[in-house]
C-alpha positions in Angstrom: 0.0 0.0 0.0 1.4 3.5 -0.9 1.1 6.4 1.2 -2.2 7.6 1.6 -3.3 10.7 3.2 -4.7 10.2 6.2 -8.5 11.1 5.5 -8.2 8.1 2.9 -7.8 5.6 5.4 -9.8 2.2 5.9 -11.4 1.0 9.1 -8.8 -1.6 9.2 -5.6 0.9 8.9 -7.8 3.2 11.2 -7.7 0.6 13.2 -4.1 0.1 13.7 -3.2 3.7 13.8 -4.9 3.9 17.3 -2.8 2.6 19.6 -0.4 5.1 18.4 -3.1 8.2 18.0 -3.7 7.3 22.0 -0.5 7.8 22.8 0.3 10.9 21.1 -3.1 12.6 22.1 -2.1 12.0 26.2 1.3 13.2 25.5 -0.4 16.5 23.8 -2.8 16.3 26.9 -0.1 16.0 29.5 2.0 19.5 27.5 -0.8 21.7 27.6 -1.8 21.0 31.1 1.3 22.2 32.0 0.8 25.2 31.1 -2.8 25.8 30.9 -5.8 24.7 33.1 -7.7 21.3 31.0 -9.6 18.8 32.9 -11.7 16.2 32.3 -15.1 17.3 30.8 -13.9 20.1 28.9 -14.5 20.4 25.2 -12.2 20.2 22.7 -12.7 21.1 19.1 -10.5 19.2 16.0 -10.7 21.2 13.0 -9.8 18.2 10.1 -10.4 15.4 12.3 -10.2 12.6 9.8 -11.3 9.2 11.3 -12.2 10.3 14.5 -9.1 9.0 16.0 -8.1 11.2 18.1 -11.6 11.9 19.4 -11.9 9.1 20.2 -8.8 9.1 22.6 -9.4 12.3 24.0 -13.2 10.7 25.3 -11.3 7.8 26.6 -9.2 10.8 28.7 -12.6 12.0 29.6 -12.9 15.2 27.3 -16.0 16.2 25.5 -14.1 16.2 21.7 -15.9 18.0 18.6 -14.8 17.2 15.2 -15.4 18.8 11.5 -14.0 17.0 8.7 -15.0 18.0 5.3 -14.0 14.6 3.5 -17.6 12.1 3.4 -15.1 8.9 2.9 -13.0 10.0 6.2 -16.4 10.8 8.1 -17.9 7.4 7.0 -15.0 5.5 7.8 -15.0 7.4 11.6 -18.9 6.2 12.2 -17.8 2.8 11.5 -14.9 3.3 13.8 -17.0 4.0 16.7 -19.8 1.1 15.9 -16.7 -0.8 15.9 -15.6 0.3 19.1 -19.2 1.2 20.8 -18.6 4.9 21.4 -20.8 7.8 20.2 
């Protein structure tokens, strides 16, 4: 498989980007608490937000995320993600 952007991405390689989307989005969490007040509940908008991937690891954290992504293939793909995984 070439290199795809990442809106054009399958459930399955969706899929196995997560673990590492997770990881990233708590050690972006952990930064900007250090210098800003965030904490659990608090909204958080992604502008571009693909797959949902990052949503999704940010309600795992406890946050309230909001995405907009303009691409139907990427939003289609991030509704199956969450039926797959049983989050809204």
């Amino acid at each position: 498989m070439g290199c795809l952007a990442t809106e054009q991405h399958d459930l399955e390689r969706t899929l196995e980007k997560l673990p590492k989307t997770r990881a990233h989005v708590r050690a972006v969490v952990r930064r900007i608490q250090g210098v800003t007040r965030l904490e659990p509940g608090a909204k958080i908008l992604e502008i571009g937000a693909a797959q949902g991937r990052a949503q999704i690891a940010l309600r795992e954290l406890g946050f309230d995320p909001v995405g907009i992504e303009p691409w139907a293939e990427a939003r289609a793909t991030g509704e199956q993600l969450a039926e797959h995984l049983g989050v809204e």
